[in-house]
PyMOL commands that place a pseudoatom at each C-alpha (Angstrom):
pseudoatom trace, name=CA, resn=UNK, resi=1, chain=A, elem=C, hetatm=0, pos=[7.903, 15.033, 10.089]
pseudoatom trace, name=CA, resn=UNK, resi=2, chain=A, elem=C, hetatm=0, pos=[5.073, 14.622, 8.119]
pseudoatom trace, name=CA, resn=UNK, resi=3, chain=A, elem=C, hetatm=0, pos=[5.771, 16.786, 5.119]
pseudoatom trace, name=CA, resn=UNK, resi=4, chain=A, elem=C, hetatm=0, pos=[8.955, 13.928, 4.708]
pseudoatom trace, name=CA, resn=UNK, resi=5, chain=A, elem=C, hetatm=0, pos=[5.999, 11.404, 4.316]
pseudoatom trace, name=CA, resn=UNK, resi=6, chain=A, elem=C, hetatm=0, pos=[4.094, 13.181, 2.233]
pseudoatom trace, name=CA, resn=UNK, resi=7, chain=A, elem=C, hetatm=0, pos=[6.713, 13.804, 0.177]
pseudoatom trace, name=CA, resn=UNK, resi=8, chain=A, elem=C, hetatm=0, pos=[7.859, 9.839, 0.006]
pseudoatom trace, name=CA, resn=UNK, resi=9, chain=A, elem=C, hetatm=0, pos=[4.353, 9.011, -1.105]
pseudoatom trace, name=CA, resn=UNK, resi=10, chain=A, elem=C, hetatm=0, pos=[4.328, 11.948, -3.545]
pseudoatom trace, name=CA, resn=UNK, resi=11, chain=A, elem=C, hetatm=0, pos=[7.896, 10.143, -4.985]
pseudoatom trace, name=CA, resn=UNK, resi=12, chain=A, elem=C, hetatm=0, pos=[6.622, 6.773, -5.191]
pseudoatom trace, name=CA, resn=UNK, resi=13, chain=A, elem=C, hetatm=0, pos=[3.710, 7.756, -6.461]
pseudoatom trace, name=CA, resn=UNK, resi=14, chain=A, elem=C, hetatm=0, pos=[5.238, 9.094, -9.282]
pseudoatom trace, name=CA, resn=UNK, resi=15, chain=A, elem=C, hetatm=0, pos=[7.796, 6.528, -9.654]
pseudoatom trace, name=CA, resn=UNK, resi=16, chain=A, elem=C, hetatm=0, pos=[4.549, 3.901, -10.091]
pseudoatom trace, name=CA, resn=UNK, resi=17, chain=A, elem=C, hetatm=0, pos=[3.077, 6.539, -12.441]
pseudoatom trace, name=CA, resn=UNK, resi=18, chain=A, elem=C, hetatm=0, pos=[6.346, 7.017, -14.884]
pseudoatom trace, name=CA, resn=UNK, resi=19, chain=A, elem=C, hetatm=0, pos=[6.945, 3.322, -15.054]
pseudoatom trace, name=CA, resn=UNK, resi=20, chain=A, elem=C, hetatm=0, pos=[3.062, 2.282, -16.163]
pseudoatom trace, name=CA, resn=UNK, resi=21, chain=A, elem=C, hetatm=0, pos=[3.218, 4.651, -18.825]
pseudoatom trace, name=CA, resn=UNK, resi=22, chain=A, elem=C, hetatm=0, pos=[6.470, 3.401, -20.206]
pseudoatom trace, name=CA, resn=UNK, resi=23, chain=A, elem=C, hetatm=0, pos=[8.588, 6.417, -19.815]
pseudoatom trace, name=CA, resn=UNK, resi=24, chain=A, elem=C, hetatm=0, pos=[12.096, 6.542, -20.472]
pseudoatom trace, name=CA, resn=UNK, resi=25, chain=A, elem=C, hetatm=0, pos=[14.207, 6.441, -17.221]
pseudoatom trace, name=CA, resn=UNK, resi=26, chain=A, elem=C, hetatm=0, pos=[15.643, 8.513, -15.862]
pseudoatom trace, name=CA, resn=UNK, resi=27, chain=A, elem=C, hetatm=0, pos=[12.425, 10.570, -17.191]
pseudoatom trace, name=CA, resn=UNK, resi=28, chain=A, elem=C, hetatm=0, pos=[12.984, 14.229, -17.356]
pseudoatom trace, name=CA, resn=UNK, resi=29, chain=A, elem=C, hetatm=0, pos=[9.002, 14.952, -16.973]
pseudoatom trace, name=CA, resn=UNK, resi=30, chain=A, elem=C, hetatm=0, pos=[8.468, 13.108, -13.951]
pseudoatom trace, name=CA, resn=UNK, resi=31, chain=A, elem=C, hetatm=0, pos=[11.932, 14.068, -12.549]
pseudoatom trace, name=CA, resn=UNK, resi=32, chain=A, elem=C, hetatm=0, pos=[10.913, 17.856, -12.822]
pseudoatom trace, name=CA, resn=UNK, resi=33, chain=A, elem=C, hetatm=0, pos=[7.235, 16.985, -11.406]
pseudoatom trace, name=CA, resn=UNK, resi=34, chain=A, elem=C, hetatm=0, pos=[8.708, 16.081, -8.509]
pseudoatom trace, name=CA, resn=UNK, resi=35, chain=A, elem=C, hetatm=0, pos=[11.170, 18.211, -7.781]
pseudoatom trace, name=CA, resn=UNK, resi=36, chain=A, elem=C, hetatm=0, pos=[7.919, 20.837, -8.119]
pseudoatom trace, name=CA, resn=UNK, resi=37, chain=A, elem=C, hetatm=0, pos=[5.691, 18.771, -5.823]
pseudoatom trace, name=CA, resn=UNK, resi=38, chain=A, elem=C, hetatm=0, pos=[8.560, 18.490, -3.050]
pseudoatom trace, name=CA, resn=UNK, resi=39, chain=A, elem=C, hetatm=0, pos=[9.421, 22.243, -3.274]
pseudoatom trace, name=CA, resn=UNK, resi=40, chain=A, elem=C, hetatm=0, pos=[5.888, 23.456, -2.951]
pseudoatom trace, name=CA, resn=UNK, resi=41, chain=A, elem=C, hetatm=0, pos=[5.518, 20.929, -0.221]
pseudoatom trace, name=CA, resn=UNK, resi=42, chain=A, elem=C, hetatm=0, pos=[8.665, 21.996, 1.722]
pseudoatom trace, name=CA, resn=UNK, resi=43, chain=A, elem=C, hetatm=0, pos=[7.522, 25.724, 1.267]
pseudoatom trace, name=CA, resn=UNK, resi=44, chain=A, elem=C, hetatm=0, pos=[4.317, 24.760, 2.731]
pseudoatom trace, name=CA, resn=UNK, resi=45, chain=A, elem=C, hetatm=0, pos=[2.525, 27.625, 4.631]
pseudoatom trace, name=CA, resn=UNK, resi=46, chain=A, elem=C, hetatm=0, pos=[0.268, 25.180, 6.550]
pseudoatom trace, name=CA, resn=UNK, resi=47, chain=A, elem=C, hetatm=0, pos=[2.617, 22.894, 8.440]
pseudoatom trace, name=CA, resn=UNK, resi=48, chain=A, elem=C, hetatm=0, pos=[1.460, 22.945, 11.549]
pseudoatom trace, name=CA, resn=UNK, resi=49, chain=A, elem=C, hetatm=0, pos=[-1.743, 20.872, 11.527]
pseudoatom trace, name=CA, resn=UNK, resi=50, chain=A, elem=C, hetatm=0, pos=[-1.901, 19.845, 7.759]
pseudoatom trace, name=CA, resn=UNK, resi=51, chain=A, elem=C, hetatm=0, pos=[-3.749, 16.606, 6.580]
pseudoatom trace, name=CA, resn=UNK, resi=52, chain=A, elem=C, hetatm=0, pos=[-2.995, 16.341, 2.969]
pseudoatom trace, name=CA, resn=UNK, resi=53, chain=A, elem=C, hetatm=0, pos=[-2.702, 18.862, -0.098]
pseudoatom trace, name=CA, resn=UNK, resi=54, chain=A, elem=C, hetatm=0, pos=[-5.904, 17.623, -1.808]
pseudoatom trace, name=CA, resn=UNK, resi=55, chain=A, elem=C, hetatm=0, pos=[-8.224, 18.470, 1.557]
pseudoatom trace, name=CA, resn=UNK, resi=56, chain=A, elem=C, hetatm=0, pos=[-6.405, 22.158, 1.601]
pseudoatom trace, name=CA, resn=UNK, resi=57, chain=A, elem=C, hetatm=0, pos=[-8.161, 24.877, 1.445]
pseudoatom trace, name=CA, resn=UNK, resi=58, chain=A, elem=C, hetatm=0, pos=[-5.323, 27.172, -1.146]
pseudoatom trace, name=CA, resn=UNK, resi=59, chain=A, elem=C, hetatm=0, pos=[-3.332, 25.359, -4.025]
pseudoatom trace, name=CA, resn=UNK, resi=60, chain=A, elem=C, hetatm=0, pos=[0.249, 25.826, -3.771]
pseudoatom trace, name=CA, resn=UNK, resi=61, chain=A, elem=C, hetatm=0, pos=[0.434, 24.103, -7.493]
pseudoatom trace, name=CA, resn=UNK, resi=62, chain=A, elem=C, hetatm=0, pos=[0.265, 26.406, -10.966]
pseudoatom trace, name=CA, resn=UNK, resi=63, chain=A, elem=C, hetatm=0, pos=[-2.811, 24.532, -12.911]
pseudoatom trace, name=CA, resn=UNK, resi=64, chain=A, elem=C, hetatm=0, pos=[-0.463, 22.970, -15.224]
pseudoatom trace, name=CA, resn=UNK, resi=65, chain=A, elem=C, hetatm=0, pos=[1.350, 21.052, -12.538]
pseudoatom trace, name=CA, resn=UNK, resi=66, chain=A, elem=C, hetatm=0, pos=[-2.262, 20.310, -10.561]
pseudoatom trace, name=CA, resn=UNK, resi=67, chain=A, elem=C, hetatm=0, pos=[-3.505, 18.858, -13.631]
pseudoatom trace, name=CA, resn=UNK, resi=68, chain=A, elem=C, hetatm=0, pos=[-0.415, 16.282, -14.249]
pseudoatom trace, name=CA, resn=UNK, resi=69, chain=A, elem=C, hetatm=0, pos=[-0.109, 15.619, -10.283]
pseudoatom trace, name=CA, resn=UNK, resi=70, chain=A, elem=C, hetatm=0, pos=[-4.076, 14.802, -10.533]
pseudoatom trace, name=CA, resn=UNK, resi=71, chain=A, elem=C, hetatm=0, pos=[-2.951, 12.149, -13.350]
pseudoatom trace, name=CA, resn=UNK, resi=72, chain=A, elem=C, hetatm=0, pos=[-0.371, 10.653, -11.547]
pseudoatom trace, name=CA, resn=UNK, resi=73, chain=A, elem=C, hetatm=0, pos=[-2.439, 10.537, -8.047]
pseudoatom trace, name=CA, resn=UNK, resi=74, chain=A, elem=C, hetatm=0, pos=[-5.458, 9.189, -10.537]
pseudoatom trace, name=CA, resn=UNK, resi=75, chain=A, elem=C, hetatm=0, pos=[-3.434, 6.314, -12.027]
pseudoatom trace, name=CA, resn=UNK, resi=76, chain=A, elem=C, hetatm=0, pos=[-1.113, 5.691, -8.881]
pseudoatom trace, name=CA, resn=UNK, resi=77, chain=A, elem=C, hetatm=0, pos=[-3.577, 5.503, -6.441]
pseudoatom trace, name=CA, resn=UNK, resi=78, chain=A, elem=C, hetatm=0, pos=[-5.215, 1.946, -6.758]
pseudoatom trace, name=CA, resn=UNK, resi=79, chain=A, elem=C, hetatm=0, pos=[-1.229, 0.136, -7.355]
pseudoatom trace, name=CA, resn=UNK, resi=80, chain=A, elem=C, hetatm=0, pos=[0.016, 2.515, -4.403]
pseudoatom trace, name=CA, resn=UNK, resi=81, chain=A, elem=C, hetatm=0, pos=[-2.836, 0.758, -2.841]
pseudoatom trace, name=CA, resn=UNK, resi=82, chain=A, elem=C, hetatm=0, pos=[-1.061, -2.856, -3.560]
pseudoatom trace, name=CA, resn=UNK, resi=83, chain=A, elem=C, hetatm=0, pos=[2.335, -1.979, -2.591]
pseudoatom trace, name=CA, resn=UNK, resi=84, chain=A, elem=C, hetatm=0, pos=[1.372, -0.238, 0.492]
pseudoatom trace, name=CA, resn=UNK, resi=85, chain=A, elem=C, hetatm=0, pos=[-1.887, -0.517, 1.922]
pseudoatom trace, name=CA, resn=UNK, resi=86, chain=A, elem=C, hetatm=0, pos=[-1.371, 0.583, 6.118]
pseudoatom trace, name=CA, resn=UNK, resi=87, chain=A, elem=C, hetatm=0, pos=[-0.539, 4.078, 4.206]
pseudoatom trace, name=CA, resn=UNK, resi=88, chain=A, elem=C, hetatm=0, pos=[-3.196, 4.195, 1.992]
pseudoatom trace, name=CA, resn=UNK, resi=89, chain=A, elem=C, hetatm=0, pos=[-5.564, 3.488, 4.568]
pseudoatom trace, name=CA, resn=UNK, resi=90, chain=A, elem=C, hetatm=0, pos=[-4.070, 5.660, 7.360]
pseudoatom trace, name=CA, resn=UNK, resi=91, chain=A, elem=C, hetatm=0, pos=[-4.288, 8.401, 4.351]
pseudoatom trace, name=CA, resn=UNK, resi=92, chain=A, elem=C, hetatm=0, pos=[-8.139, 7.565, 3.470]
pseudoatom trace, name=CA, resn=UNK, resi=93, chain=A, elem=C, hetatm=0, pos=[-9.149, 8.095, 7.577]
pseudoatom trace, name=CA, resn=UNK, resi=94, chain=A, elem=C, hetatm=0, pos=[-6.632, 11.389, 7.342]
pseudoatom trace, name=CA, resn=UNK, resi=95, chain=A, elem=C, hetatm=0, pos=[-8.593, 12.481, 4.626]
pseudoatom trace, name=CA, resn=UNK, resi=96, chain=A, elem=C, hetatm=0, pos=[-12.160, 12.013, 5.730]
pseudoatom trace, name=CA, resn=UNK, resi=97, chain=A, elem=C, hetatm=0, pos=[-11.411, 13.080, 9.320]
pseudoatom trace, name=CA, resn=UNK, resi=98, chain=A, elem=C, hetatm=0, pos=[-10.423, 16.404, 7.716]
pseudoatom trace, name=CA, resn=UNK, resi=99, chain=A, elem=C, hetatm=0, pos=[-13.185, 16.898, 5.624]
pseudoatom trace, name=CA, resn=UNK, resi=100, chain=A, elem=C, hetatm=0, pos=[-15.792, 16.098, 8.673]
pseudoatom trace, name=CA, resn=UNK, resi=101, chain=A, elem=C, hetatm=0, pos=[-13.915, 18.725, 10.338]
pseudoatom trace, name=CA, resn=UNK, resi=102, chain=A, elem=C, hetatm=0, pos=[-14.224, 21.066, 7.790]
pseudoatom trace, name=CA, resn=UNK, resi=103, chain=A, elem=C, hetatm=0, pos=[-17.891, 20.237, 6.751]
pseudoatom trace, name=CA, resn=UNK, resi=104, chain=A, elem=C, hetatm=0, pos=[-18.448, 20.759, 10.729]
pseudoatom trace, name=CA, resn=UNK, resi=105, chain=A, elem=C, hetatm=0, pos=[-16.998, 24.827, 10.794]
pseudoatom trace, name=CA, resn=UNK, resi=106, chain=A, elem=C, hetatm=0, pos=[-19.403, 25.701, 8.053]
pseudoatom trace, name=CA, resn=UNK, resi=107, chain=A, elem=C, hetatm=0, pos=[-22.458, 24.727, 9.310]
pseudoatom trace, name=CA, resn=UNK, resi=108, chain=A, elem=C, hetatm=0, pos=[-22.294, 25.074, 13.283]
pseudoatom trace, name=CA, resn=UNK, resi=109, chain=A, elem=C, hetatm=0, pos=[-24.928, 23.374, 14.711]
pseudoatom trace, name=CA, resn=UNK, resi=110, chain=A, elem=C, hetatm=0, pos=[-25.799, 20.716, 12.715]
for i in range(1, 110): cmd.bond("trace and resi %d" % i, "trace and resi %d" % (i + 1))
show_as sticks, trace
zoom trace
């Protein structure tokens, strides 16, 4: 199921995020930010052929909790990228098919 993966990334993610910036653990912050991220993600309305959150067309996040989840993708990203790179790159070609697609819908014929 790939909302499961998504929401393993989302955790470890985090988890790389909350350590780098010295947090206490268990950190109540983070905790709660993910508990957000994985209900809006299990409550997801787009299932059924969904790439990613950041390629999707509606935001399920309040701007407070977009803004921190931007951080944490924003600092997590390039160590995610050490610790595991097939997903990273599977993600990346997920991600760029999806916008092709999307690019390709509003303007037919070119």
């Amino acid at each position: 199921m790939k909302t499961k993966s998504e929401i393993g990334i989302v955790k470890d993610m985090i988890e790389i995020y909350c350590t780098g910036m010295n947090h206490r653990k268990p950190c109540m912050d983070c905790d709660a930010l993910f508990s957000y991220a994985e209900k809006r993600s299990l409550s997801c309305p787009h299932e059924e052929g969904k790439v990613f959150c950041s390629v999707c067309r509606i935001h399920c996040y309040d701007d407070i909790h977009r803004e921190k989840i931007r951080d944490v993708m924003r600092y997590s990203s390039r160590r995610y990228f050490l610790k595991h790179p097939a997903t990273t790159i599977s993600h990346g070609m997920a991600v760029l098919k999806k916008k092709r697609e999307e690019k390709a819908k509003r303007s037919p014929g070119a």
